[in-house]
C-alpha positions as CSV (number, residue, x, y, z in Angstrom):
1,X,-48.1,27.8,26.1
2,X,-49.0,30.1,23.1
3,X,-45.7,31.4,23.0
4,X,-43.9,27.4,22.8
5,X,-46.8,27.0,20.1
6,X,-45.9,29.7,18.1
7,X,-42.5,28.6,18.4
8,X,-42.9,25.2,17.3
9,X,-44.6,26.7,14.3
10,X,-42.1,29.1,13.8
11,X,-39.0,27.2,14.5
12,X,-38.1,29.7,16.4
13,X,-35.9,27.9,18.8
14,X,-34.6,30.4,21.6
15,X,-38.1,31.2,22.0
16,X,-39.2,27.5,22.3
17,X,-36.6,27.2,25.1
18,X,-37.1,30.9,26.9
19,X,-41.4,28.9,26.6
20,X,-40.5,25.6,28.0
21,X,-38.7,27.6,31.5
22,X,-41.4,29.6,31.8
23,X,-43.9,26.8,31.6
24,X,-42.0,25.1,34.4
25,X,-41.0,22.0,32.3
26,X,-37.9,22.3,34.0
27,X,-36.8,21.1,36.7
28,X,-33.5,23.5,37.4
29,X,-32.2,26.9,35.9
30,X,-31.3,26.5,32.3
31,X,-29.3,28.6,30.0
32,X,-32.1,29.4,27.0
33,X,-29.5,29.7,24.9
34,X,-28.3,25.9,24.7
35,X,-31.0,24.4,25.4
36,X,-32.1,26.2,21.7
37,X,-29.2,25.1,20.3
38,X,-30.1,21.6,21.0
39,X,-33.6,22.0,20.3
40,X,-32.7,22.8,16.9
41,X,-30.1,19.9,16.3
42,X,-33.2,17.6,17.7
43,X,-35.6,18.9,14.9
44,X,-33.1,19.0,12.2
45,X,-32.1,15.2,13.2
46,X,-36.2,14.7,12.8
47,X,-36.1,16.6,9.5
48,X,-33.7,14.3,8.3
49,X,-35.4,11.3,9.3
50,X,-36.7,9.9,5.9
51,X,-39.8,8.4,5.6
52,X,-40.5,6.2,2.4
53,X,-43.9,5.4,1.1
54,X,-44.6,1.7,0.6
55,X,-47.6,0.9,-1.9
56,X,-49.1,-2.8,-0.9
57,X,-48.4,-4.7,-4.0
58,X,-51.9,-6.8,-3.5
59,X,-54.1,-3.0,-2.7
60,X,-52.7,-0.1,-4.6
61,X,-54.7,2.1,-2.7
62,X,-53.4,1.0,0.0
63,X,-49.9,2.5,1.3
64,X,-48.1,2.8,4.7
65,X,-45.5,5.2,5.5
66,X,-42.4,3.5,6.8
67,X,-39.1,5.1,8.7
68,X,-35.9,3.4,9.7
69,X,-36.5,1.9,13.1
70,X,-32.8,2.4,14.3
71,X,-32.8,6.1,13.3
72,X,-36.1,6.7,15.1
73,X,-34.8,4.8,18.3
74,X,-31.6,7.2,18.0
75,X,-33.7,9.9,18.0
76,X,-35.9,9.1,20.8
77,X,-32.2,8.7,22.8
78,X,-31.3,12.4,21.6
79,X,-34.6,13.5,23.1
80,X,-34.4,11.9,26.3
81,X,-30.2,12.7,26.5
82,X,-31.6,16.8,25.7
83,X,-33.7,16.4,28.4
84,X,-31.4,14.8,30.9
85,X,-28.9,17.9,30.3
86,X,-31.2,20.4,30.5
87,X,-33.4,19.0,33.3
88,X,-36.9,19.1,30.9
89,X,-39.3,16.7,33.0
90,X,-41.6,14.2,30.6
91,X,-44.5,12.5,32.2
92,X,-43.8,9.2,33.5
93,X,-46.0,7.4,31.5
94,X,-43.9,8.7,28.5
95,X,-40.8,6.6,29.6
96,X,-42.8,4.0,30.4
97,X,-44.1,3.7,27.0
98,X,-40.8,4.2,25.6
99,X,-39.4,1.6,27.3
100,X,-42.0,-1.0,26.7
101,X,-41.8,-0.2,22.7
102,X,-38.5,-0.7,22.7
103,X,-38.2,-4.0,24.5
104,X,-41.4,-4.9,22.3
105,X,-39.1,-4.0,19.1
106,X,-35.9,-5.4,20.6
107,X,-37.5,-9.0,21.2
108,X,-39.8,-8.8,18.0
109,X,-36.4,-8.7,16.3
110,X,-35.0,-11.3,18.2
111,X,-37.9,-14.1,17.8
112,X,-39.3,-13.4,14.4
113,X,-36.4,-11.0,12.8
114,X,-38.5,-11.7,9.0
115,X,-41.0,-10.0,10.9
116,X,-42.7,-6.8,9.3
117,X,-44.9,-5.8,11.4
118,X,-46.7,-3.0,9.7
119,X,-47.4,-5.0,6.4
120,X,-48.1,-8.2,8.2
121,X,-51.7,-9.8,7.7
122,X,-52.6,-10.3,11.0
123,X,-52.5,-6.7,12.0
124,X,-54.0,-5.8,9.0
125,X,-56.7,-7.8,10.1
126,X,-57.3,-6.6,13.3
127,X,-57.0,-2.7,11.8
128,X,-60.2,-3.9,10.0
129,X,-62.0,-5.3,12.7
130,X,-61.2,-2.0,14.4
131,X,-63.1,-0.2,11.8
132,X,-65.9,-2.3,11.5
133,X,-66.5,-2.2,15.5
134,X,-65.9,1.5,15.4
């Protein structure tokens, strides 16, 4: 695990893949070598994923950080696509989740498409009754 930590870290991606067989996050044999190759195309795709900082015009302290939704769904596909070829095992619960944010998204689109979920009052409103019950 310190090894795949260091690699992370490092981007040192024929070492992240040599970590994740040796952790047994794999379900079959898998050549280290493209599996690092892929890694790497994953976290340049997630380097190139361009987050823009939205100021609320009615705060200006306050500010959100906001990411193309279609480029994050793509990249959540390459993810699970590199893990299908390589047979890297996720927990269930992670495709679970996955699939439940993007049905969430897909019909959030389809019954309010104006919707903006992030700068909307409502869930502003219950991010600050979180706080004061926390």
């Amino acid at each position: 695990v310190q090894n795949f930590l260091l690699s992370v870290h490092t981007l040192d991606f024929e070492r992240m893949a040599r970590s994740l067989a040796l952790m047994g996050a794999t379900d079959q044999q898998v050549c280290v070598e493209s599996l690092g190759k892929d890694l790497q195309e994953l976290f340049e795709s997630l380097s190139d994923l361009d987050p823009k900082v939205m100021v609320d015009s009615e705060s200006p302290k306050r500010a959100v950080i906001v990411v193309d939704q279609i480029e994050a769904n793509r990249l959540l596909f390459d993810l699970l696509r590199l893990g299908e070829r390589h047979g890297l095992r996720f927990p269930r619960e992670f495709g679970m989740l996955l699939k439940q944010l993007l049905y969430f998204d897909r019909y959030a689109k389809i019954l309010a498409p104006e919707l903006d979920m992030i700068r909307d009052q409502r869930m502003t409103a219950l991010r600050e009754v979180g706080r004061v019950e926390a």
